[in-house]
N, C-alpha and C positions, 0 to 999 in steps of 0.2 A: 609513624604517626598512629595514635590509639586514636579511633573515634566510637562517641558516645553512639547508644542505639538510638538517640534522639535525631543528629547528625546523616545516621545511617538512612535512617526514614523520611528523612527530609532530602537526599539524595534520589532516593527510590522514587520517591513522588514526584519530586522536577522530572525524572527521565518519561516517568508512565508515559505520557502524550506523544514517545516515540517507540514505541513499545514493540509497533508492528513492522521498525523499521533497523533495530536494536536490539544487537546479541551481544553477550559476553558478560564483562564486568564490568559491573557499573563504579566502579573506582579502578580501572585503569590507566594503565603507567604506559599501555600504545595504542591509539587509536588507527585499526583501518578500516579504510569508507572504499567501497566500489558500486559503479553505477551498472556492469555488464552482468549480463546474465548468463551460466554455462549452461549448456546442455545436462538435460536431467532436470533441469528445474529442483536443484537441492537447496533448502533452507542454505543461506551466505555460510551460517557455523559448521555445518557437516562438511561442506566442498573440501576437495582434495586440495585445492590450492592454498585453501584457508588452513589446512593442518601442514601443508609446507610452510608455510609464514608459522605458524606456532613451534615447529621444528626450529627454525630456523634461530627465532627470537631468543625460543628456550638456551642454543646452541652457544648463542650471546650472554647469556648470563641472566635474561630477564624470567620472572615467574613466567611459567609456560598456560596459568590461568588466566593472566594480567594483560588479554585484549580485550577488548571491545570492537565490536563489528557493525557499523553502519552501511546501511544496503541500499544504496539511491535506486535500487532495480523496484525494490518493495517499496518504495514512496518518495516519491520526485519531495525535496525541503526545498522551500524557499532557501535565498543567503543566507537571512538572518534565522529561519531554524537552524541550519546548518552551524551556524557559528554560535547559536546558543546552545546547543546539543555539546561542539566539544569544548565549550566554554566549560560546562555542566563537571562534563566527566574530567577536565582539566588533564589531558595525558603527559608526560616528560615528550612522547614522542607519536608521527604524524602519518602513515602508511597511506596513499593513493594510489590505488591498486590499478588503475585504468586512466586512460587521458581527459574523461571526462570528468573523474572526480577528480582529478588536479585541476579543473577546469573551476566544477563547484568550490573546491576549497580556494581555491584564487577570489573568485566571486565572493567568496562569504567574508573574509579579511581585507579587504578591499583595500582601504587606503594604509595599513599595517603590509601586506605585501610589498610594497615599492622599497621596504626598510630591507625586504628578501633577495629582490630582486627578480626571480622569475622561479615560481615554488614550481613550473610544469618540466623544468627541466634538470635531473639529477636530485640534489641534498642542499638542503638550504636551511636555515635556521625565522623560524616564524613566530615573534612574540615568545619567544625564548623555548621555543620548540622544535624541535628537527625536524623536520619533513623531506619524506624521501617519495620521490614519483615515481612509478615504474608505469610506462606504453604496456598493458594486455599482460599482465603478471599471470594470468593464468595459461594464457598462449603461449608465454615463455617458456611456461615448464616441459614443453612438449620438443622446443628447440634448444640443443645446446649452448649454443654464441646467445641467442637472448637470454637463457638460463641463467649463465655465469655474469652476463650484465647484471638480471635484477639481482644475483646475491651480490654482488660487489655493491653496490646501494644498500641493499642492507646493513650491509658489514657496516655503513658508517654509520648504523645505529649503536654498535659494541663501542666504534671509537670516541661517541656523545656520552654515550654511559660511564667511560671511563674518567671523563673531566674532571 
């Protein structure tokens, strides 16, 4: 899709009022939201866990530019921020990086959920979007067996892509 810089700017502008809360690309194709904070206190984009999810995507076929990163740690969103924000950015796909943002993103879709069934658990499809939940994604990295869970979740983001 070619978009005008009219378009572009009028993107740019809906997102501002999350600004402080909102990294990456403001026209991405995956959005992850986590609400936990790591040790170090790193800006959501630098964290090592957040360049393993970019590895990882990249690994799958997706631009390795093409997330966007919502940080519930930098600013608790009502529901409906929350669902206007990835309404906004419209992703193909849906990363919850922690139990609570599976939590928020439940909360934010509300009566569209039930069509999912339970987005907190595994790979689900939400308003025609994947969404994959992963329990403490950054904790994981540290354990093996939860390692290989959260990339098998992921992986079924390669196999959405592929449809």
């Amino acid at each position: 899709m070619i978009l005008t810089e009219k378009a572009i700017r009028a993107q740019r502008a809906a997102l501002d009022p999350y600004r402080d809360c909102l990294a990456g690309d403001d026209f991405a194709i995956v959005v992850a939201i986590c609400s936990e904070e790591v040790p170090g206190h790193a800006p959501m984009a630098e964290r090592s866990d957040i360049e393993a999810l970019r590895k990882a995507l990249e690994a799958m076929g997706y631009l390795p530019d093409s997330l966007a990163l919502i940080d519930l740690a930098a600013r608790q969103l009502s529901p409906g921020e929350l669902r206007i924000l990835v309404e906004q950015i419209d992703p193909v796909a849906i990363v919850a990086l922690d139990s609570p943002s599976s939590a928020a993103l439940y909360a934010s879709f509300g009566s569209a959920v039930r069509d999912c069934v339970d987005i907190r658990e595994g790979v689900k499809v939400l308003m025609g979007r994947k969404v994959v939940s992963i329990d403490g994604f950054a904790a994981s990295l540290e354990d093996p067996e939860r390692k290989r869970e959260a990339w098998q979740r992921l992986r079924e983001l390669a196999h959405w892509r592929s449809r």
